[in-house]
N, CA, C and O atoms as CSV, one atom per row, in Angstrom:
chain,resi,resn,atom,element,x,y,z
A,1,UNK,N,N,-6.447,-10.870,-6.145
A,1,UNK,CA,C,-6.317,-9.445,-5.972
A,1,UNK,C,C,-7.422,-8.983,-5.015
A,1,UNK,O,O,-8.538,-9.497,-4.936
A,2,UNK,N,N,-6.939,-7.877,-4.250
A,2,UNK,CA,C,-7.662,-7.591,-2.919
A,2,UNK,C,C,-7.905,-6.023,-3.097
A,2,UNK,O,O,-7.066,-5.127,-3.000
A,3,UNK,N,N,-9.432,-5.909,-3.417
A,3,UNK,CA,C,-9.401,-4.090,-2.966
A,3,UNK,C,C,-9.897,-3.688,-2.131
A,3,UNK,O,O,-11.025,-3.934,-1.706
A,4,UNK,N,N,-8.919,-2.817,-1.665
A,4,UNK,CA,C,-8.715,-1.984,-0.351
A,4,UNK,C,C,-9.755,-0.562,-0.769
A,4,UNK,O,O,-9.490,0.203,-1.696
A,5,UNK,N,N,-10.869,-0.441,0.068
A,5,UNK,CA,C,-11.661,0.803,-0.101
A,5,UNK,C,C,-10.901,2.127,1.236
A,5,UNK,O,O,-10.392,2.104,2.356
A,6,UNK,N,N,-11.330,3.274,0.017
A,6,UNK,CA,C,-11.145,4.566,0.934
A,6,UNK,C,C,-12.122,5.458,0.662
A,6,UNK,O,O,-12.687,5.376,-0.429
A,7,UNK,N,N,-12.365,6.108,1.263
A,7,UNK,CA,C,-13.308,7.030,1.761
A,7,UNK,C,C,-12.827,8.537,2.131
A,7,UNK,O,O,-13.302,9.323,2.950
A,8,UNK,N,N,-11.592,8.686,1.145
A,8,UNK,CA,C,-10.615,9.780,1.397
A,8,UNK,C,C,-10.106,9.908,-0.363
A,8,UNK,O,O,-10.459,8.971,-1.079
A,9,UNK,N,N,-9.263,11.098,-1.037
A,9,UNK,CA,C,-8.995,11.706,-1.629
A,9,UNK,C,C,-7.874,10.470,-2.156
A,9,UNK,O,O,-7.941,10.094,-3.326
A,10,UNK,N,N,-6.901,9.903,-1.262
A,10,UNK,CA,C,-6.090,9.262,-0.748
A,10,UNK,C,C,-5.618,8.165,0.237
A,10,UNK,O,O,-6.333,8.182,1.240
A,11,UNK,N,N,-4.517,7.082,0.296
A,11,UNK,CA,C,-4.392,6.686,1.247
A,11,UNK,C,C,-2.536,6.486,0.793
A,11,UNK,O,O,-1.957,6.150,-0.240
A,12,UNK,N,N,-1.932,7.030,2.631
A,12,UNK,CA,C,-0.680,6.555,2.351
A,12,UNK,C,C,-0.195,4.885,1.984
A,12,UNK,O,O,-0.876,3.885,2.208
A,13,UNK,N,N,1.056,4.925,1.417
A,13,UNK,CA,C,1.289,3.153,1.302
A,13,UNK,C,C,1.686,2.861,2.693
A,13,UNK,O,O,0.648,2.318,3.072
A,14,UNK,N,N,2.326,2.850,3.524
A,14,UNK,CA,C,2.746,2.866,4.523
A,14,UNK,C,C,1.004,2.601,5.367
A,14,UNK,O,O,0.710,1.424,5.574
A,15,UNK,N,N,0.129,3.524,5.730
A,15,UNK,CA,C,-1.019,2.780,6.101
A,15,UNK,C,C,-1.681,1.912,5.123
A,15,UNK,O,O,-2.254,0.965,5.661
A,16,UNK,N,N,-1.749,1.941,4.181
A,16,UNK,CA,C,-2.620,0.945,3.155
A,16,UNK,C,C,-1.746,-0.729,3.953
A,16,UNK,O,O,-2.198,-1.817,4.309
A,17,UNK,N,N,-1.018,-0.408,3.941
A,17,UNK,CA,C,0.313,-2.152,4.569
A,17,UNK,C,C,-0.604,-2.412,5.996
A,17,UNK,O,O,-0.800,-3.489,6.558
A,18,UNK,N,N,-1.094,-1.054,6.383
A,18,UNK,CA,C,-1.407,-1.707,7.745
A,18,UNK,C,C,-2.796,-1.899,8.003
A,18,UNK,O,O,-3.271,-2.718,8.789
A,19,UNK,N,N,-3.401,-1.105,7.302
A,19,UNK,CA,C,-5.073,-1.518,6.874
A,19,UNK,C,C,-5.139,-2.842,6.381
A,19,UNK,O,O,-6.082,-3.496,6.826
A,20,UNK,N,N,-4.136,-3.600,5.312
A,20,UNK,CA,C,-4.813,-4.217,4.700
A,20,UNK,C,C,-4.003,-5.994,5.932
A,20,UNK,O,O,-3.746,-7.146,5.583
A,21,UNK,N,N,-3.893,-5.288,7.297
A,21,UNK,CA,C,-3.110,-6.127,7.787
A,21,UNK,C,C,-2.003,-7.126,7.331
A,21,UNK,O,O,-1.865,-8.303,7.664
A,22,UNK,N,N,-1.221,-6.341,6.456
A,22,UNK,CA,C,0.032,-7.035,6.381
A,22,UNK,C,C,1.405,-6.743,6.502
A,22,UNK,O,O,2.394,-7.176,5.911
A,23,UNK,N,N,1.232,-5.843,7.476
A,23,UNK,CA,C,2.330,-5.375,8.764
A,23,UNK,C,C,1.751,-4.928,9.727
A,23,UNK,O,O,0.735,-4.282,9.473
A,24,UNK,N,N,2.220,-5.111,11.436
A,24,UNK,CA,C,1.791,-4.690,12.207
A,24,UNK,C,C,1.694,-3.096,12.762
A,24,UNK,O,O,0.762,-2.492,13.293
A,25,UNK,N,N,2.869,-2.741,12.458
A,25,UNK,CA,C,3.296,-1.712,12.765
A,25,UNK,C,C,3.839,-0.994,11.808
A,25,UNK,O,O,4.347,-1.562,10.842
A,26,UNK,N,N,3.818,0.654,11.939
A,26,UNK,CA,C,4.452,1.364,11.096
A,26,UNK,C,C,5.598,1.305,10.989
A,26,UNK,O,O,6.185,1.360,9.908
A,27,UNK,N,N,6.311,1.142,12.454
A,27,UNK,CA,C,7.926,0.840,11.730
A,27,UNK,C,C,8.107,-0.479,11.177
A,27,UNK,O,O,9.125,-0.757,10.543
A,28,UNK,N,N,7.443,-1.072,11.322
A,28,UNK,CA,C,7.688,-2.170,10.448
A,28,UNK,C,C,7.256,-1.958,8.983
A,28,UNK,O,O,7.837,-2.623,8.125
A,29,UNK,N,N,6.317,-1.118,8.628
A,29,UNK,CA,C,5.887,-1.003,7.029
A,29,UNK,C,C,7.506,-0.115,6.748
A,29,UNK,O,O,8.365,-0.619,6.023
A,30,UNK,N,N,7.705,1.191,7.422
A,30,UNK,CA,C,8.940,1.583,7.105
A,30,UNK,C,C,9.974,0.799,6.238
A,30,UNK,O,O,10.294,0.697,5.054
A,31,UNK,N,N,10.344,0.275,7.521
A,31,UNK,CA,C,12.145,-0.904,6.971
A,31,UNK,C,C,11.530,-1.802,6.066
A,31,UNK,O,O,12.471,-2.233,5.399
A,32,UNK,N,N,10.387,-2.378,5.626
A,32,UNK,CA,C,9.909,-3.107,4.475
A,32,UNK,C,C,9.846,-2.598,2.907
A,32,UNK,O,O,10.337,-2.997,1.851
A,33,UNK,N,N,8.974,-1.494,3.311
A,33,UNK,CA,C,9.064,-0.180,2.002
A,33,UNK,C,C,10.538,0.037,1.891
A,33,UNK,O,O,10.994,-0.701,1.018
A,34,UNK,N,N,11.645,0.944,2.579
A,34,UNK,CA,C,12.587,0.974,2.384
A,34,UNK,C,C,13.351,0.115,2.014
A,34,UNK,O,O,14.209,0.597,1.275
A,35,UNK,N,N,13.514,-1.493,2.255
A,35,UNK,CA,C,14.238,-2.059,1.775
A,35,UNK,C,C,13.957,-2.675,0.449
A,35,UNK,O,O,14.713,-3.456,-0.129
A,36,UNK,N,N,12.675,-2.209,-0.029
A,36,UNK,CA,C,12.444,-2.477,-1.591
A,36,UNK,C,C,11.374,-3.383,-1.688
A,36,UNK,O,O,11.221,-3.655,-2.879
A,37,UNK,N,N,10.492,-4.025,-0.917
A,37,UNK,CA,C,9.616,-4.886,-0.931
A,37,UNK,C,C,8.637,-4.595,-1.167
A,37,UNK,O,O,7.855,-5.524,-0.969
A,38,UNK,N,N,7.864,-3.123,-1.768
A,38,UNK,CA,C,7.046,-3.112,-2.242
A,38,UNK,C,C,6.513,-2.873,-3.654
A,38,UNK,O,O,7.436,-2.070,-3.794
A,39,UNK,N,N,6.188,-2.846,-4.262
A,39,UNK,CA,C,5.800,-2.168,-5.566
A,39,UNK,C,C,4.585,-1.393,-5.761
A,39,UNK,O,O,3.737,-1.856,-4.998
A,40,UNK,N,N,4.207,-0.617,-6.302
A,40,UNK,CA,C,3.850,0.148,-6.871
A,40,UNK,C,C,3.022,0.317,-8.481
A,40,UNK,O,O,3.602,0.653,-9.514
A,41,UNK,N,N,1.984,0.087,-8.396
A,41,UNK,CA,C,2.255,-0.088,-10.239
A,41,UNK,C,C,2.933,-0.448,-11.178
A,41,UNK,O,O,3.239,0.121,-12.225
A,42,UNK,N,N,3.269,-1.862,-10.592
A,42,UNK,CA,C,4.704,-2.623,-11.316
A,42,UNK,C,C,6.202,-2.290,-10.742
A,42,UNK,O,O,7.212,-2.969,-10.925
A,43,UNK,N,N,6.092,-1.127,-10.035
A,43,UNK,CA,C,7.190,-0.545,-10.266
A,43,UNK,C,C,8.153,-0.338,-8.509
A,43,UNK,O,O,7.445,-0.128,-7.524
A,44,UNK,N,N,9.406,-0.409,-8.357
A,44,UNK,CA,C,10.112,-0.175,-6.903
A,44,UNK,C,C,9.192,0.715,-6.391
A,44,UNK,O,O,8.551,1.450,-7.141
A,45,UNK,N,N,9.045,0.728,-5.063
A,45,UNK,CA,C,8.606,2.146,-4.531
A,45,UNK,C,C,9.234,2.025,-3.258
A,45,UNK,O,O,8.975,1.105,-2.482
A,46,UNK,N,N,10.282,3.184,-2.964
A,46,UNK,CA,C,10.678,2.915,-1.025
A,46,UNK,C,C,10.873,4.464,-0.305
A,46,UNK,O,O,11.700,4.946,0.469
A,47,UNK,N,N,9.062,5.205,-1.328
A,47,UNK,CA,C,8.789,6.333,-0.436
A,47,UNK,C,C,7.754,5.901,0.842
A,47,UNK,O,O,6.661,6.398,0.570
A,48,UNK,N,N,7.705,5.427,1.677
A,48,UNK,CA,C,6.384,5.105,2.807
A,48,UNK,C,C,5.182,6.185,2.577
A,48,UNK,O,O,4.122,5.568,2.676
A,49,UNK,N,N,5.036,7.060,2.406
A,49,UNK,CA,C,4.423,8.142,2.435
A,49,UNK,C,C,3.638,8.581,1.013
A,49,UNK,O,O,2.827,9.507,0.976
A,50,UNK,N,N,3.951,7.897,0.036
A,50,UNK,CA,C,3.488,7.543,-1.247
A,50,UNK,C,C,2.060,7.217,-1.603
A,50,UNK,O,O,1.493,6.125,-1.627
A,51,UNK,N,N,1.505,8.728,-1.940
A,51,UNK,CA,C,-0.066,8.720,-1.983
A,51,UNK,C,C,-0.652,8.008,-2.939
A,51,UNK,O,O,-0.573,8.338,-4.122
A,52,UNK,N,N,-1.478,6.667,-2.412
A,52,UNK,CA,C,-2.413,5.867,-3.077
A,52,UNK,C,C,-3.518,6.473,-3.685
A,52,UNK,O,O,-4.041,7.310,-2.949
A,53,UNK,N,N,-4.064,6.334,-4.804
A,53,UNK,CA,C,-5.362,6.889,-5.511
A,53,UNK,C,C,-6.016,5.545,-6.024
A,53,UNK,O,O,-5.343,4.592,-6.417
A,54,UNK,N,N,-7.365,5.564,-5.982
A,54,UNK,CA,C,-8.053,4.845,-6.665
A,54,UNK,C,C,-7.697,4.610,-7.611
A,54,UNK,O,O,-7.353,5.603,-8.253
A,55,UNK,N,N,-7.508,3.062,-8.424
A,55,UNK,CA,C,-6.732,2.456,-9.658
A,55,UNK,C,C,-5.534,2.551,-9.648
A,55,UNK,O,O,-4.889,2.300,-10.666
A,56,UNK,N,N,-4.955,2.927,-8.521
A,56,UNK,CA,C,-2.901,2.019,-7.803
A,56,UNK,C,C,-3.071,1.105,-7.633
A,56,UNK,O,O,-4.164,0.854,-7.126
A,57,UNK,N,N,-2.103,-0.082,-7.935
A,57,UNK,CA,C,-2.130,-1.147,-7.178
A,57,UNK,C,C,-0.969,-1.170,-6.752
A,57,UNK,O,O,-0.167,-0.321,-7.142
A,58,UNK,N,N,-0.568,-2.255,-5.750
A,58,UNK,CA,C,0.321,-2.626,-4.701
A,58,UNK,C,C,0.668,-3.998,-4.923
A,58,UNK,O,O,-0.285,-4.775,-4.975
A,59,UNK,N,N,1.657,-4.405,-5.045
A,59,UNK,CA,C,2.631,-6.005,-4.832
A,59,UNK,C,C,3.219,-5.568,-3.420
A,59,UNK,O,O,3.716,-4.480,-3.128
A,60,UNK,N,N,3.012,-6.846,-2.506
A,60,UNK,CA,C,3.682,-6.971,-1.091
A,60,UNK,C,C,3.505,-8.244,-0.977
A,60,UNK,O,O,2.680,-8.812,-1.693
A,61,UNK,N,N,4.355,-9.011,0.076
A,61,UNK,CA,C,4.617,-9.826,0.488
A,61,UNK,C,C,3.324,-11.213,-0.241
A,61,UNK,O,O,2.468,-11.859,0.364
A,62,UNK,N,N,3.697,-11.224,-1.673
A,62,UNK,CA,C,2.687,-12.310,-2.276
A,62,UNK,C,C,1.384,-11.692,-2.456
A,62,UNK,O,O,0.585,-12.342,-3.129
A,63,UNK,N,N,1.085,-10.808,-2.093
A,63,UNK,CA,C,-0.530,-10.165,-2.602
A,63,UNK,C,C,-0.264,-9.202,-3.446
A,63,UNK,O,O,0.827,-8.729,-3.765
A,64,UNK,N,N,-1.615,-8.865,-3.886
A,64,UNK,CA,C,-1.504,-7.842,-4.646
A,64,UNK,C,C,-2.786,-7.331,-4.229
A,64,UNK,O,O,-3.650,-8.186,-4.031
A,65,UNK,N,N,-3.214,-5.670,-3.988
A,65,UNK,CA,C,-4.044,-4.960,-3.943
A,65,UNK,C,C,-3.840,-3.984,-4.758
A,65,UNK,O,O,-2.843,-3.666,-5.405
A,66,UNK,N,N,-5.826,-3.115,-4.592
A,66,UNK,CA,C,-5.702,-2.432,-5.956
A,66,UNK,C,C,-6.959,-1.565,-4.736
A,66,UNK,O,O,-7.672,-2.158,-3.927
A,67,UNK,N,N,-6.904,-0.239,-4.937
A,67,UNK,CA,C,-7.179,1.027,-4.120
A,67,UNK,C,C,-8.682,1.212,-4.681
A,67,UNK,O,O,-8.689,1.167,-5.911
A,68,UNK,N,N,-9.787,1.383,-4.184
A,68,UNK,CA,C,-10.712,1.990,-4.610
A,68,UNK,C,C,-11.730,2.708,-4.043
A,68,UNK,O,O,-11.493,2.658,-2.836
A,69,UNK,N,N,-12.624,3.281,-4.199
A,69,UNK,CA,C,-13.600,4.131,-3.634
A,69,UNK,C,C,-14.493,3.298,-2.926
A,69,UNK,O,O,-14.820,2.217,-3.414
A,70,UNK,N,N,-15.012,3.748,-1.614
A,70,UNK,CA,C,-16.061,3.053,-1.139
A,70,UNK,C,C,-17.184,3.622,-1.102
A,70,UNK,O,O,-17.424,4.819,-0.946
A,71,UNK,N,N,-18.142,2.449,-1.297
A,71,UNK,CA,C,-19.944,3.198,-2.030
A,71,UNK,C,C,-20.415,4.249,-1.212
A,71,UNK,O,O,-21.471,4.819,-1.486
C-alpha cells in the first residue's frame, strides 16, 4: 500500500491516477474510471471527479493507495 500525500482539502481520483503515475493522461484515467477499474473504498467508482479525503483508499490496476496529509 502506497500513500499518496496532499497538501489540499482534497484530491480528484482522476488526478490522484495521474500523480500516483499510473495513467498517463487524463483521458486515459477517464475511459479507465468509467469502465469500472477503479475502486474506491472497496467499492465501484466511475465518477473521475470523485473527491479524495485523507483515509480513502483506491484499488487500480494491482495497487492500492490510501490519501493522506502531508507534514
Amino acid at each position: 500500500m502506497r500513500e499518496i500525500a496532499i497538501t489540499t482539502e482534497f484530491i480528484k481520483l482522476q488526478d490522484l491516477l495521474k500523480f500516483a503515475g499510473l495513467v498517463e493522461t487524463g483521458g486515459e484515467a477517464k475511459e479507465r474510471i468509467q469502465a469500472g477499474e477503479a475502486l474506491v473504498n472497496g467499492e465501484p467508482c466511475l465518477q473521475r471527479g470523485k473527491k479524495l479525503r485523507p483515509g480513502d483508499s483506491v484499488q487500480f490496476a494491482g495497487e492500492e493507495l490510501t490519501v493522506g496529509y502531508a507534514d
